[in-house]
Every structure is written in structure tokens, then in C-alpha cells.
C-alpha positions, 0 to 999 in steps of 0.5 A: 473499486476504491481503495483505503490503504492505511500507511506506517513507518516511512510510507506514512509521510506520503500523506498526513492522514495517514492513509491514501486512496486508490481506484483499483481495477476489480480483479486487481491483484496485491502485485497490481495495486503494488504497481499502482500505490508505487505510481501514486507515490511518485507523482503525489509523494516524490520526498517519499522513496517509492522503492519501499513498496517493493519491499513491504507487506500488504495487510487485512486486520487479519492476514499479510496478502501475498502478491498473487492474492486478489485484493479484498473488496470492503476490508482495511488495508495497510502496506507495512515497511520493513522494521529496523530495531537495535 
């Protein structure tokens, strides 16, 4: 299945849309398309630190998807970074 994923904070420069697109295994979990979205990153993104996907949060308009969740089929996804405020 194809998979929207919309970006925030330092994750948005991957893209200037704003957003990428990843085929994901039916099934997948949010850990897997972890995996997947860090894999993109390096290949198409290398000015980008990958690393921040470990620690992000995967999300619907509704709930934050922990990583032993399946990923939602036909939902709007966002990876949101951790925030730093002073």
C-alpha cells in the first residue's frame, strides 16, 4: 500500500512538498515503516539526519501510532520530531 506521510521540524527538509510517499508492505507495522521512512531518508535525503526518525512520533489527525501498531490504510500520517523550546 502506498503511504502519505506528512513531515515537521527538521524531517521537513527531506522534501519540499512536505510530505513523502512510501510503498509499505500490507501488514507493516509503525516500527517497519520506521525502518522504511529511515531508509528513504538516507538515500534521497542524506543532508537530512535520519537518526530523528528513531525518535519521533508517528501520528493519524487522531492518536500518536506506537510501534507495535499496524499502520492504518487510507488515514494521513505525520513523523513529528521531538521539540526544543526555551
Amino acid at each position: 500500500m502506498n503511504i502519505r506521510i506528512a513531515l515537521y521540524g527538521a524531517l521537513r527538509e527531506a522534501d519540499p512538498r512536505g510530505y513523502v510517499e512510501l510503498d509499505v508492505p500490507a501488514g507493516s507495522t509503525i516500527a517497519s515503516l520506521r525502518e522504511l521512512l529511515t531508509a528513504h531518508l538516507r538515500e534521497h535525503a542524506p543532508a537530512v539526519n535520519p537518526g530523528l526518525v528513531r525518535i519521533s512520533a508517528f501520528a493519524t489527525d487522531e492518536e500518536i501510532l506506537h510501534n507495535h501498531r499496524a499502520v492504518p490504510e487510507g488515514v494521513a500520517l505525520a513523523v513529528l520530531p521531538p521539540v526544543s523550546g526555551g
